[in-house]
C-alpha positions as CSV (number, residue, x, y, z in Angstrom):
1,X,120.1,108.2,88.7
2,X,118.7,105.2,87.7
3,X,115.6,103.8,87.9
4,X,113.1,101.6,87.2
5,X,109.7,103.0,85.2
6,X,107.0,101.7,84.2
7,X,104.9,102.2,81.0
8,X,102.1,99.3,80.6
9,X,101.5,95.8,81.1
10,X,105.1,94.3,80.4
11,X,106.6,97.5,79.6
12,X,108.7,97.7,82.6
13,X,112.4,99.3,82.0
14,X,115.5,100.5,83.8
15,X,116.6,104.1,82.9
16,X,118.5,107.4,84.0
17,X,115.9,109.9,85.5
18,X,116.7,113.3,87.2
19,X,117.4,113.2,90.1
20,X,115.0,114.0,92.9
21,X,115.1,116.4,96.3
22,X,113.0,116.1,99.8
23,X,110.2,118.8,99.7
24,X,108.4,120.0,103.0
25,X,108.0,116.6,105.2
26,X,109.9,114.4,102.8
27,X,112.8,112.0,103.2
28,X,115.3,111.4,100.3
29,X,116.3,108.0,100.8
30,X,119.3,106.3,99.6
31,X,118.0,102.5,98.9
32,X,120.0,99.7,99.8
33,X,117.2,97.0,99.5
34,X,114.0,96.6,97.8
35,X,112.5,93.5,97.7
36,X,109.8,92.2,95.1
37,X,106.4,91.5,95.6
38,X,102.9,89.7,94.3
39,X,101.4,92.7,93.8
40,X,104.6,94.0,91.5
41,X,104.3,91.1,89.6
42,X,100.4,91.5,89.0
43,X,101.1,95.1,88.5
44,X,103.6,94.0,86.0
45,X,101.5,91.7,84.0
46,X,98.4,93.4,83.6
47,X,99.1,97.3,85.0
48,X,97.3,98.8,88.1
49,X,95.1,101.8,88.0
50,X,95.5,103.2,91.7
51,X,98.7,102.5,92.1
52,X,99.7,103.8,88.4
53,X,96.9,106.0,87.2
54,X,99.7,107.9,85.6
55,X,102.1,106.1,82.8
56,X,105.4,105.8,82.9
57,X,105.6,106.0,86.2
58,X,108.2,104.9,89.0
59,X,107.9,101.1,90.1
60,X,108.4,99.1,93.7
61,X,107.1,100.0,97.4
62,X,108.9,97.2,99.3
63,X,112.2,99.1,100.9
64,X,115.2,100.5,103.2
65,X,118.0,102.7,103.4
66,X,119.9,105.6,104.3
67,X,118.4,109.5,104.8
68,X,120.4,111.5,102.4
69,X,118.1,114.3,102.4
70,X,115.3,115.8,104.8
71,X,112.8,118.6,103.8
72,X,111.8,121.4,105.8
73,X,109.7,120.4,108.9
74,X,111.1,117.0,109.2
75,X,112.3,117.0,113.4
76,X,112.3,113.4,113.5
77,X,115.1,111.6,111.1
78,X,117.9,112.9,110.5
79,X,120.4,112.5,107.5
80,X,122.4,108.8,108.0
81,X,119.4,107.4,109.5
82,X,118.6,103.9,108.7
83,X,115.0,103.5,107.6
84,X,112.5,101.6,106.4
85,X,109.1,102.7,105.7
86,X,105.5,101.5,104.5
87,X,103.9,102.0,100.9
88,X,101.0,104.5,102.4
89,X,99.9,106.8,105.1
90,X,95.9,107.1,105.4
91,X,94.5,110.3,105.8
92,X,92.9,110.2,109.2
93,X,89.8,112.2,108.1
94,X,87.6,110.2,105.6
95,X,84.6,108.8,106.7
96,X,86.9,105.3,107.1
97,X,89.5,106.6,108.7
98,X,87.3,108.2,111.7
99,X,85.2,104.8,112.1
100,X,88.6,102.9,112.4
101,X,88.8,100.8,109.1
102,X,92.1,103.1,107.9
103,X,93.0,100.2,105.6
104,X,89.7,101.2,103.2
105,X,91.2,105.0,103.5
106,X,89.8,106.9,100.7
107,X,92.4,109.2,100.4
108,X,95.5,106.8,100.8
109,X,98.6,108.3,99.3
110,X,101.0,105.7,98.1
111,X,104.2,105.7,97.7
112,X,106.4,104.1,94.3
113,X,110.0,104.1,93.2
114,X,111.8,102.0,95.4
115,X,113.6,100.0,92.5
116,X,115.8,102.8,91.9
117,X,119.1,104.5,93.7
118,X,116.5,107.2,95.3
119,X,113.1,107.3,96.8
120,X,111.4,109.8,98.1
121,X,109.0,109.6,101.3
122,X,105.9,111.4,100.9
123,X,105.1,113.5,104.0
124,X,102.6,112.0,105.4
125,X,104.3,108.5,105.2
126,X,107.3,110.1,107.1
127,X,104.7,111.3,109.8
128,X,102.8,108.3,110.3
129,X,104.7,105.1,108.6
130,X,108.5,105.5,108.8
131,X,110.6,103.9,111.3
132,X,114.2,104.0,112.3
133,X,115.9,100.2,111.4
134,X,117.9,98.6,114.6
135,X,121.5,98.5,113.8
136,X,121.3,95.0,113.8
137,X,118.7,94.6,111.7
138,X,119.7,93.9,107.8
139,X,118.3,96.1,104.9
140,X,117.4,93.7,103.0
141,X,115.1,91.7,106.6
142,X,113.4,94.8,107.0
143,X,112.5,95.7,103.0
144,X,109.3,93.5,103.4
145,X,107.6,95.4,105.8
146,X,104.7,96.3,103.8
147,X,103.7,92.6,102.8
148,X,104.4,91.8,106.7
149,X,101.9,94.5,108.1
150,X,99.0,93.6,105.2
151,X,99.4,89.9,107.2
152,X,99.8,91.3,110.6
153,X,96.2,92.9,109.2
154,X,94.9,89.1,108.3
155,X,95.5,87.5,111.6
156,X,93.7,90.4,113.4
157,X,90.9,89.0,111.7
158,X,91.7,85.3,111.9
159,X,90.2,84.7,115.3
160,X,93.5,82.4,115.7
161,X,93.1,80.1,119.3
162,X,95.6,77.8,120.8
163,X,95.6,74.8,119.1
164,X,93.7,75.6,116.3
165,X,94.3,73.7,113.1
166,X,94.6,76.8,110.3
167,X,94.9,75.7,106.6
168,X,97.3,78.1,104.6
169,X,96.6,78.1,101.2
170,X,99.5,79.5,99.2
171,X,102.7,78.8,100.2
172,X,104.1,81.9,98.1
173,X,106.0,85.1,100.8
174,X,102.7,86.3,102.0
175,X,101.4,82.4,102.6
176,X,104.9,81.9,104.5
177,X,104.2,84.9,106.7
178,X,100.7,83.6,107.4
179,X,102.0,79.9,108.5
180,X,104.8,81.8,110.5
181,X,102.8,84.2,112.3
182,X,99.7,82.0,113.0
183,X,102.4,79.2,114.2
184,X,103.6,82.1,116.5
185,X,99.9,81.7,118.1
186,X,100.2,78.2,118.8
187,X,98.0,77.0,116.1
188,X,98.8,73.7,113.8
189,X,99.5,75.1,110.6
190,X,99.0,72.9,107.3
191,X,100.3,74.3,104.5
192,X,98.6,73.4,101.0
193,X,100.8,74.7,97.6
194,X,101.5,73.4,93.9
195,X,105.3,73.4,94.5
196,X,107.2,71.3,96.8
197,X,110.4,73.7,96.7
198,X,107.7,76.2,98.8
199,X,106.4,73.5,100.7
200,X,109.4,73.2,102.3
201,X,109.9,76.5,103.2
202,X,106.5,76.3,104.5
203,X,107.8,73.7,106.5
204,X,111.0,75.5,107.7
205,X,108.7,78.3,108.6
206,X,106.7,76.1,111.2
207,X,103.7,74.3,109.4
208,X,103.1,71.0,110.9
209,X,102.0,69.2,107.9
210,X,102.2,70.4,104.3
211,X,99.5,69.3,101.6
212,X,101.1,68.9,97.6
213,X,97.8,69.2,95.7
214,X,99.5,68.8,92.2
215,X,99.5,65.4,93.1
216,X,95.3,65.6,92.3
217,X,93.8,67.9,89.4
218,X,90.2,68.2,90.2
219,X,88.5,70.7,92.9
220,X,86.5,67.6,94.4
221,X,89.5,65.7,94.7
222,X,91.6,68.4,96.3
223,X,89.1,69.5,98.6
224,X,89.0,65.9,99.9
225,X,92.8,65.4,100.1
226,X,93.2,68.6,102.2
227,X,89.9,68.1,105.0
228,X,91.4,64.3,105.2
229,X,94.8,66.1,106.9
230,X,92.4,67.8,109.5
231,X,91.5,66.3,112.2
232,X,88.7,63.4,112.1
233,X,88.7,64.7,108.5
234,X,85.8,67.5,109.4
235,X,87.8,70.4,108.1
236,X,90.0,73.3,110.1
237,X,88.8,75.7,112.6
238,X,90.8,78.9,110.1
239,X,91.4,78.5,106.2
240,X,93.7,81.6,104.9
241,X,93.5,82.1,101.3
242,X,97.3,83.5,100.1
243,X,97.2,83.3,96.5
244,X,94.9,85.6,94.8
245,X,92.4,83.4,92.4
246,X,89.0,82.9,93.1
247,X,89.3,79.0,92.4
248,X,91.2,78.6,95.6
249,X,88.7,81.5,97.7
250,X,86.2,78.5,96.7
251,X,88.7,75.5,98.0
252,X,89.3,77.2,101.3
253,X,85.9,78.1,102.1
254,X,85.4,74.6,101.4
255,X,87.8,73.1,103.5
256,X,86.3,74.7,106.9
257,X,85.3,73.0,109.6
258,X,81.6,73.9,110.4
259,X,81.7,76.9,112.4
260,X,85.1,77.8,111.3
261,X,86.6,81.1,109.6
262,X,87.4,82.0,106.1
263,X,90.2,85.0,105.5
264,X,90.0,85.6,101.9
265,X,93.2,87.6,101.8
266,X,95.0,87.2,98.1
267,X,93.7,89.9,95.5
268,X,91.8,88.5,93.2
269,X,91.4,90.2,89.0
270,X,88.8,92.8,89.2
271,X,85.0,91.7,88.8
272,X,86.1,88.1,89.3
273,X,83.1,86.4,91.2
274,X,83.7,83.1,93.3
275,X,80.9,80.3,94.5
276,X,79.9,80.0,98.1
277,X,77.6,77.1,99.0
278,X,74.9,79.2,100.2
279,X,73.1,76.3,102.3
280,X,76.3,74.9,104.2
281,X,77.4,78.2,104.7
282,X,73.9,78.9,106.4
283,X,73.3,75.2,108.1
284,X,77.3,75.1,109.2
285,X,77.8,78.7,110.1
286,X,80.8,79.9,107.9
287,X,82.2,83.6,108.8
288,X,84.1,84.4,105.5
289,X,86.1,87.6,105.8
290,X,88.0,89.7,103.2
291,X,90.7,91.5,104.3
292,X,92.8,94.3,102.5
293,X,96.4,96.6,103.8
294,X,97.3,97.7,106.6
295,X,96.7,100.3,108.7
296,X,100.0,102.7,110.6
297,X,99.0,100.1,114.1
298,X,99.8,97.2,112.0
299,X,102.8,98.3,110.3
300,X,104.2,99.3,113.7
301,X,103.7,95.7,115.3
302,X,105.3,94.5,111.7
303,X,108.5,96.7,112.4
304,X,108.2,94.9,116.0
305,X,108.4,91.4,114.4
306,X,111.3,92.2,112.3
307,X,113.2,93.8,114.8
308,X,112.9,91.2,117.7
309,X,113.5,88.8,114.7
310,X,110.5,86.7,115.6
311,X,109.8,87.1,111.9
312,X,112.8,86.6,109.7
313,X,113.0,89.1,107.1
314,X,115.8,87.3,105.0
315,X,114.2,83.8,105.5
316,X,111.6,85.0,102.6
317,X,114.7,86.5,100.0
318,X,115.4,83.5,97.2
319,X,118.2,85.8,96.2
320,X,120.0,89.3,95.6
321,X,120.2,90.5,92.6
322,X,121.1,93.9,91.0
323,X,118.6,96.8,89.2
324,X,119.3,95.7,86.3
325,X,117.5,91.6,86.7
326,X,114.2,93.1,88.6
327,X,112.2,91.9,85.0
328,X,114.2,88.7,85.3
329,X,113.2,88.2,89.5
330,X,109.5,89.0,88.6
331,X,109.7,86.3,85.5
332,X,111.3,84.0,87.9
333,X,108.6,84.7,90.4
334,X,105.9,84.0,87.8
335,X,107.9,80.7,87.1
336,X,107.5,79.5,90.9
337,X,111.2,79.6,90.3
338,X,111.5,81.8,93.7
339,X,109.7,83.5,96.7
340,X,111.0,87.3,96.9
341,X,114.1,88.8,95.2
342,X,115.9,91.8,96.7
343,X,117.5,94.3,94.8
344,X,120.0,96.4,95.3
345,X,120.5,99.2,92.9
């Protein structure tokens, strides 16, 4: 079959591989969709040790599609199902796991291959993070599940109240989820991004007021532009950082109301410090919270949100393409050229 298999930074390439079976627990999957992602892309540019600690190895988490084969054990899929399931399973039994935080799992197992014809489901992601799709639900809606429940994860933490002005910074897929779901919660969503092509899907996606700081190059000045949207200029009750660079952790801290929250969600380069005002953080009383993944609860109220169609699935796909563009769709991502691609092998 083919797939797609990665060998280093920029090395990524489609090629015939054996074919694979379903062991004890697993799930051979026929995929129909898989959708690109930030964290492809990063892994792409510059390689990924816990997700590859092994080179080449298969690429893509973000999927759906058919059972073709079930291992031994499996009681609760059956061949034909439609399916769509998250990148890990936690192990339930680390220190994390039994205090609650499953996300920081020390034992995650992940899952990769999902740009191909074939994936297989590790066992313990069929037991605890697979889910049958609605029939009329769309592959290619339910392949970002896995971005979905990592934000599902953020606004636990968001502290999100009615009528709260929340400044989205990003307006990339996971920055789109962010302004949809926090719209969902009655908060006034402004929306702050480079590109005006994502500022209106921003917009489509609920935001009140969008904030295009190209038009300004310095921190000062885009700082200023942003808190002079808020109201009576003093800053928003929730920032949401959605792009991944410690220059913009900085801008949203700064753009906080006093009193206000911080989610500091995008993944920044490894050992990459950032600058917090130590004093107005102590005299205005930021609460500045990183968040990371998901956990099985979120990626269950994800599959919820796709399903009932509250959240959109297909609303975040630029386009479909097929195996053979994925290096194309992640250059074009790069680019700002689109949001998410879906490919169908």
């Amino acid at each position: 079959m083919k797939a797609a298999m990665f060998y280093g930074p920029g090395d990524l390439r489609i090629q015939d591989v054996p074919a694979q079976e379903a062991g004890p627990g697993e799930l051979l999957v026929d995929v129909k969709a898989a959708a690109t992602c930030g964290t492809d892309l990063k892994s792409y540019r510059r390689g990924h040790p816990k997700l590859f600690p092994v080179l080449p190895s298969r690429f893509g988490h973000e999927f759906s599609g058919v059972v073709s084969g079930v291992g031994d054990g499996v009681t609760d899929f059956a061949v034909g199902d439609r399916v769509v399931a998250a990148n890990t399973a936690p192990c339930g039994h680390c220190w994390a796991c039994t205090r609650g935080r499953e996300s920081l799992c020390e034992n995650l197992e992940f899952l990769n291959g999902a740009f191909a014809e074939q994936v297989v489901i590790p066992a313990s992601i069929v037991g605890r993070n697979t889910y049958r799709l609605p029939d009329g639900l769309e592959f290619a809606a339910a392949a970002p599940l896995e971005p979905l429940a990592t934000v599902v994860h953020g606004m636990a933490e968001t502290g999100i109240q009615l009528s709260d002005t929340v400044v989205v910074h990003g307006a990339g897929p996971i920055g789109l989820m962010f302004v949809r779901l926090a719209t969902l919660r009655g908060a006034n969503v402004i929306s702050v991004d480079q590109s005006p092509w994502r500022l209106q899907e921003a917009a489509r996606a609920g935001a009140v007021d969008t904030v295009d700081i190209s038009e300004v190059s310095g921190p000062e000045e885009r700082v200023a532009l942003i808190k002079k949207r808020t109201p009576a200029g003093r800053g928003a009750d929730v920032c949401i950082e959605a792009v991944g660079l410690p220059a913009v952790w900085e801008q949203a801290v700064r753009t906080l109301r006093p009193g206000g929250t911080a989610v500091l969600f995008g993944g920044t380069p490894k050992r990459a410090p950032f600058a917090v005002d130590s004093s107005a953080m102590h005299y205005e009383e930021y609460t500045l919270k990183g968040v990371f993944h998901h956990t099985p609860d979120y990626v269950r109220t994800a599959v919820e949100l796709l399903s009932s169609k509250k959240v959109d699935g297909l609303s975040l796909i630029t386009e479909v393409r097929s195996l053979d563009q994925l290096v194309p769709s992640l250059e074009d991502m790069a680019a700002g050229r689109g949001s998410k691609y879906v490919v169908q092998p």
